[in-house]
SEVOMI-898115 format. One line per field, with one value per residue (C-alpha): x, y, z; residue number from 1. Coordinates in steps of 0.2 Angstrom, whole numbers. Example, Ala and Ser with C-alpha at 12.3 -4.5 7.8 and 13.67 -1.06 7.14 Angstrom:
BEGIN
u	62 / 68 $
v	-22 / -5 $
w	39 / 36 $
k	1 / 2 $
END
This chain:
BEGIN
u	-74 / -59 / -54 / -40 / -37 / -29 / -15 / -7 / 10 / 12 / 10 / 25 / 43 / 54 / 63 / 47 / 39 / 54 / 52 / 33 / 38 / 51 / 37 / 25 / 40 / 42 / 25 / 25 / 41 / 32 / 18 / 27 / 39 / 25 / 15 / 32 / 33 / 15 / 19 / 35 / 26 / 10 / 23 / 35 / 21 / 11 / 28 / 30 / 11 / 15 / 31 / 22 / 8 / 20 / 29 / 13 / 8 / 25 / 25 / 5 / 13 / 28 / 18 / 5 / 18 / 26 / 9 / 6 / 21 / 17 / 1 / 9 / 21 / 10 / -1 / 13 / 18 / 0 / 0 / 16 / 5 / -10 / -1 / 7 / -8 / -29 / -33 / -24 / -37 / -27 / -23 / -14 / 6 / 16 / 31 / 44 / 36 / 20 / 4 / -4 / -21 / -26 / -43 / -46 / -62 / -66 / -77 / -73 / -56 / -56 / -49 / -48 / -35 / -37 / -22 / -24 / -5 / -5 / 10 / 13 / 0 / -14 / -10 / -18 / -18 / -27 / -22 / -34 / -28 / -39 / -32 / -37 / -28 / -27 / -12 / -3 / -8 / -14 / -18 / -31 / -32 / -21 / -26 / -24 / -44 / -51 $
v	377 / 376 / 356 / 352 / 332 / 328 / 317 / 312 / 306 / 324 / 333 / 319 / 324 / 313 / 305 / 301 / 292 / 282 / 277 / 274 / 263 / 254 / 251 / 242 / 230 / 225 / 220 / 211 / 202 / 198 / 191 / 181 / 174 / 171 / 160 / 150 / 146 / 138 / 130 / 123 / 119 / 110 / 98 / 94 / 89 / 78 / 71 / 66 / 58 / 47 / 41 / 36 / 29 / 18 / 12 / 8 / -2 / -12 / -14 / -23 / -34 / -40 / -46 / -52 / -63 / -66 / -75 / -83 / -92 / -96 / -104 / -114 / -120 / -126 / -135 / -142 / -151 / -156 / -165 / -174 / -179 / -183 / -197 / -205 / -204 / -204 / -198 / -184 / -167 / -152 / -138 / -122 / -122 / -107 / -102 / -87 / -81 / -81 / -91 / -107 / -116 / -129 / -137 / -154 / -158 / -177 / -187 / -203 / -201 / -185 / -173 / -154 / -147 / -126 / -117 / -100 / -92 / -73 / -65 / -49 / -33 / -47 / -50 / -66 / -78 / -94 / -110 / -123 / -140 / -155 / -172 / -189 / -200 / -219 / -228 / -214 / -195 / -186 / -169 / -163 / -145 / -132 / -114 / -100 / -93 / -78 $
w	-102 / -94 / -88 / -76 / -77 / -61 / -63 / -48 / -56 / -64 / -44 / -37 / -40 / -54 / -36 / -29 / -47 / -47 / -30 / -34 / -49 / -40 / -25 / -37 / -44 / -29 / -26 / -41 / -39 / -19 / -27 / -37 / -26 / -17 / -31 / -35 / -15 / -15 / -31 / -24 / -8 / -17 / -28 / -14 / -3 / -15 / -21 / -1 / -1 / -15 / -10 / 8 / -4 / -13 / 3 / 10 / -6 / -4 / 13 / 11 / -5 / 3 / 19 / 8 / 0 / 18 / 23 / 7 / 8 / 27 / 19 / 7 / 18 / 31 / 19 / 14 / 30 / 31 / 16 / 23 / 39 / 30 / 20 / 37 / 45 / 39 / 56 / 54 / 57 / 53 / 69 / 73 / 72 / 79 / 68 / 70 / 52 / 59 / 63 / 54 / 56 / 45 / 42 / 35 / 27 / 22 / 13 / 9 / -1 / -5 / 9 / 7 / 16 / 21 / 27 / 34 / 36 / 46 / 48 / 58 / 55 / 51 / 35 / 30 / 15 / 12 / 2 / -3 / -6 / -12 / -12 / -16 / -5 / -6 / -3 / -11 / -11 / -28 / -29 / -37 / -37 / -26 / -27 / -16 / -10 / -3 $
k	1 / 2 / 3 / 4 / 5 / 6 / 7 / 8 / 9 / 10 / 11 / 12 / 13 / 14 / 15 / 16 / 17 / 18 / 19 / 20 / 21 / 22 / 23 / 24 / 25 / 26 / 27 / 28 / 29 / 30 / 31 / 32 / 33 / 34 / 35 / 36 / 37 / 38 / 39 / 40 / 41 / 42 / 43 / 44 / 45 / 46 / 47 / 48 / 49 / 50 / 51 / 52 / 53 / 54 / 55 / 56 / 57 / 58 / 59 / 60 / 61 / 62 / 63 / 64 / 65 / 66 / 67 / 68 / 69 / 70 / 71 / 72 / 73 / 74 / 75 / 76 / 77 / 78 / 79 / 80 / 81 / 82 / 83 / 84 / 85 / 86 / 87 / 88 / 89 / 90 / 91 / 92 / 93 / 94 / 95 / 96 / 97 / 98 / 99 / 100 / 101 / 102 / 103 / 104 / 105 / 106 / 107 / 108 / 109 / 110 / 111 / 112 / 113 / 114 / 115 / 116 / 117 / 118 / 119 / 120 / 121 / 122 / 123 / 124 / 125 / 126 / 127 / 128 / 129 / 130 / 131 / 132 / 133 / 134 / 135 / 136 / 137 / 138 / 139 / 140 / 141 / 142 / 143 / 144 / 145 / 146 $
END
């Protein structure tokens, strides 16, 4: 029995199988320009994400600190006007940085003083003062607070 295999590179002239090979380099060489583009694309644009990620991080830190400070600040003048005056009850100052409010809680000789500093975006921080004042001011413990 008699077997003819059909190829079909044998029935194409030599000009057509080198047209046929240069066709599928091409395709390869598309589909790999193609897998580096996406490649390229993927990294540029999670680069990009992280880089916003970052400056968002900083931005959050350095108004956090902005408003810490604005606490501390504040808590410090109230410190100053609770040693002039033992009727003093804290309140709410508005500064260029930003705003202050300060509680004062007494019993007896021992005050605790709050202060609440919020700058622009509504970053907040608070300090926490406590004091034992007598003819003179000592301070007991001064801590920032959630």
């Amino acid at each position: 029995m008699n077997r003819d295999i059909f190829h079909a590179d044998k029935n194409l002239s030599a000009e057509q199988r080198r047209f046929s090979s240069r066709a599928r380099d091409s395709y390869i060489a598309f589909s790999a320009f193609l897998i580096l583009s996406a490649l390229v694309v993927l990294v540029g644009t999670t680069l990009a994400l992280l880089s916003i990620f970052e400056i968002q991080q900083s931005l959050a830190g350095r108004k956090g600190a902005e408003a810490f400070y604005l606490a501390e600040g504040c808590i410090a003048d109230a410190l100053l006007s609770s040693f002039y005056s033992d009727s003093y009850a804290g309140g709410s100052k508005t500064l260029p940085e930003g705003d202050c409010a300060i509680t004062v809680s007494k019993v007896g000789n021992n005050w605790v003083l709050t202060s609440v500093g919020t700058v622009t975006g509504g970053y907040t921080r608070r300090v926490r003062v406590n004091i034992l004042r007598s003819s003179s001011i000592q301070v007991l413990s001064w801590k920032e607070v959630e």
